[in-house]
C-alpha positions as CSV (number, residue, x, y, z in Angstrom):
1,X,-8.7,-15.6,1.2
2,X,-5.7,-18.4,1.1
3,X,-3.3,-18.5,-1.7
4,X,-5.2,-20.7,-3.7
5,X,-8.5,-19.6,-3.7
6,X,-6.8,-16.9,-5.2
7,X,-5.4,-18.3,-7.4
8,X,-8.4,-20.6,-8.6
9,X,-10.5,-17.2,-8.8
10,X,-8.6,-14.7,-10.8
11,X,-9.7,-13.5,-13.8
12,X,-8.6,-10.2,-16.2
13,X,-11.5,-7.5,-16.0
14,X,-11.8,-5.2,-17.5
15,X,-15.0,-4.0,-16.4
16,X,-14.6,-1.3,-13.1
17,X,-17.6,0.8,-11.3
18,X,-14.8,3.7,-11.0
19,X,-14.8,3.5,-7.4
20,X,-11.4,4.7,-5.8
21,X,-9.0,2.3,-4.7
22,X,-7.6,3.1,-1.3
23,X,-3.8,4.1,-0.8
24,X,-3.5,1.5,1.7
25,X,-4.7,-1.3,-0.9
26,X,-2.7,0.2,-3.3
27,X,0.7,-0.4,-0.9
28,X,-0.3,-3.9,0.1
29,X,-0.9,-4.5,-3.5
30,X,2.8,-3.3,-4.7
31,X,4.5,-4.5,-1.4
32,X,3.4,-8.1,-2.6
33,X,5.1,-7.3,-6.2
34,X,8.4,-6.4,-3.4
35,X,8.2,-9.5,-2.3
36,X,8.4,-11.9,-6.0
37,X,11.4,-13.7,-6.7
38,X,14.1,-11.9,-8.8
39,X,17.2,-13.3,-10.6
40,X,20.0,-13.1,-8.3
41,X,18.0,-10.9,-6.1
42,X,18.6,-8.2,-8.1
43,X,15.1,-6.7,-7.4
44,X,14.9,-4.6,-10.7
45,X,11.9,-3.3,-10.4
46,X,10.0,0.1,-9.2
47,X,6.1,1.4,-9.6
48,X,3.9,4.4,-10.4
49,X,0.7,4.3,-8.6
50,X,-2.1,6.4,-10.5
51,X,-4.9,7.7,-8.9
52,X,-5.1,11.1,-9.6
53,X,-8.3,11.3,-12.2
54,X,-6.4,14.0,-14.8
55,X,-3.3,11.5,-14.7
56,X,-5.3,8.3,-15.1
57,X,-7.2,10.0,-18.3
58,X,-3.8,10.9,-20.1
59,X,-3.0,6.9,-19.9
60,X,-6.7,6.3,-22.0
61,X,-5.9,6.4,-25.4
62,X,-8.7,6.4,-27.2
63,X,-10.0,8.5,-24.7
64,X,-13.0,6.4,-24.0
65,X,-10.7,3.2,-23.3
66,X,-12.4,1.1,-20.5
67,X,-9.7,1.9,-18.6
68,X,-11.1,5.1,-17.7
69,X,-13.3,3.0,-15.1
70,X,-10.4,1.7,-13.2
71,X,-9.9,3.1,-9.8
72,X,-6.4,2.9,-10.1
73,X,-3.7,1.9,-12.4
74,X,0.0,0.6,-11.3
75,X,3.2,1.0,-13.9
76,X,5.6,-1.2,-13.4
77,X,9.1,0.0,-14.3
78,X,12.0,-2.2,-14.9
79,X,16.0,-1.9,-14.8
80,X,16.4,-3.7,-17.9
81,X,19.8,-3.7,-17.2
82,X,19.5,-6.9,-15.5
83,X,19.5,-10.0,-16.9
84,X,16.2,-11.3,-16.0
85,X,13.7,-8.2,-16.0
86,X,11.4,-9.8,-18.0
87,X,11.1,-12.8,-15.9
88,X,11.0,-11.1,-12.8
89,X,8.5,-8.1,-13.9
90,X,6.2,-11.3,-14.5
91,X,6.9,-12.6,-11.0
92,X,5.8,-9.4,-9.4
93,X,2.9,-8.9,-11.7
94,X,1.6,-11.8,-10.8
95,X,1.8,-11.3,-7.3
96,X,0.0,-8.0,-7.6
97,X,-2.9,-10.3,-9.6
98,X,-3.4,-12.4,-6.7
99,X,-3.6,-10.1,-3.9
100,X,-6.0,-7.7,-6.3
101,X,-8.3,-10.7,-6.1
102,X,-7.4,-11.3,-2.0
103,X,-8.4,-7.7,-1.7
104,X,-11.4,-7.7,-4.0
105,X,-10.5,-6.0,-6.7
106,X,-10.4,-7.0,-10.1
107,X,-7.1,-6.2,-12.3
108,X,-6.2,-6.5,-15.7
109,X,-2.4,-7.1,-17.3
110,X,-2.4,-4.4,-20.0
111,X,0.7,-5.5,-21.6
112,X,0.0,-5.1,-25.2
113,X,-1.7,-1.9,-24.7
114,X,1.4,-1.0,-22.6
115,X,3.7,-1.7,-25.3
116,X,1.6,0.2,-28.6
117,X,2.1,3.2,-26.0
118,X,4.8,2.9,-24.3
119,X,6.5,6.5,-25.6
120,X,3.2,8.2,-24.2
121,X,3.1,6.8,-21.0
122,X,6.3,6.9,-20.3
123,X,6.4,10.9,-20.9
124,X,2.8,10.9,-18.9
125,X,5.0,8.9,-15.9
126,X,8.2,10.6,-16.5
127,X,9.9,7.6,-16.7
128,X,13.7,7.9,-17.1
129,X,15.3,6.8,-20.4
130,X,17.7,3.9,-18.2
131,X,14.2,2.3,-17.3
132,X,11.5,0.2,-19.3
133,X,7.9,0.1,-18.8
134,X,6.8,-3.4,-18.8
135,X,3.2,-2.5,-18.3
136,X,0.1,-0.9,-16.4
137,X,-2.2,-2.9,-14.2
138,X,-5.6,-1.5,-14.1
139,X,-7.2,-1.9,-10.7
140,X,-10.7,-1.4,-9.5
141,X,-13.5,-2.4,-8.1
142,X,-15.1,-4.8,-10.6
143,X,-18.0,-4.3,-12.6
144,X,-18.1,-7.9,-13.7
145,X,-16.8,-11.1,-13.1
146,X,-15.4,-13.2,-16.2
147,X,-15.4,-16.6,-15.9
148,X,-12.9,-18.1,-18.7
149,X,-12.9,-22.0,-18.8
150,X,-8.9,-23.3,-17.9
151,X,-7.6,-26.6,-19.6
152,X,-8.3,-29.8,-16.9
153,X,-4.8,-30.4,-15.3
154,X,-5.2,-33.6,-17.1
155,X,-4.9,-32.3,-20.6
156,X,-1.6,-30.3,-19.0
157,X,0.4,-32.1,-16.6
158,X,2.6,-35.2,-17.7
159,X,4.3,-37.5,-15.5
160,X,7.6,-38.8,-16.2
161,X,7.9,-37.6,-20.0
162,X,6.3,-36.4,-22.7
């Protein structure tokens, strides 16, 4: 799959057959978060890949959240030290979005649910108090496939000016 078939055919699901994603998929899929562009190079950025069924429970809160379907969940831990974590977390988020979708999967950016959380997961990660956790991405094999209509690029590009 190119880049922008990709990119034309993500969508957030949220709907997994609880198949396992393989560790291999799992590295490709973080080693493409590596690669995003960071402010000044600064690469803030690390990951918790969660596979293990007991661990992947304790981040399902109500314990019947849909996420307990996923084959997989990545954390994405920032240095927010750094000047741009926020913007560069998104770069490599993003990354991981597209190559979920070049690899089959479907993933879903669980920020807000990250955020109402956060305290629990990061005890559940052991995440150290100098870090942040920006959010989980669920992974999976999908269980549907969600098909949101996108603004024409007419009603968002301008040429020139306003």
């Amino acid at each position: 799959m190119d880049v922008f078939e990709a990119i034309y055919t993500r969508r957030t699901v949220r709907k997994y057959n609880g198949a396992p994603v393989p560790q291999s998929d799992l590295e490709r899929i973080v080693d493409s978060a590596r690669m995003a562009a960071s402010g000044n190079n600064r690469q803030p950025w690390e990951f918790v890949a969660v596979t293990e069924p007991g661990i992947l429970a304790k981040l399902c809160i109500p314990p019947d959240h849909w996420l307990n379907n996923a084959g997989a969940v990545i954390a994405v831990i920032m240095d927010p030290g750094s000047r741009w974590w926020v913007e560069d977390a998104s770069a490599a988020v993003q990354n991981m979005l597209l190559a979920c979708t070049a690899l089959g999967f479907g993933a879903c950016w669980m920020e807000g649910y990250s955020l109402r959380n956060e305290e629990v997961f990061r005890e559940v990660l052991g995440i150290p108090d100098n870090r942040k956790l920006f959010t989980l991405l669920a992974i999976g094999v999908a269980d549907e496939q969600p098909m949101k209509e996108k603004k024409t690029l007419q009603d968002v590009l301008h040429w020139q000016h306003y």
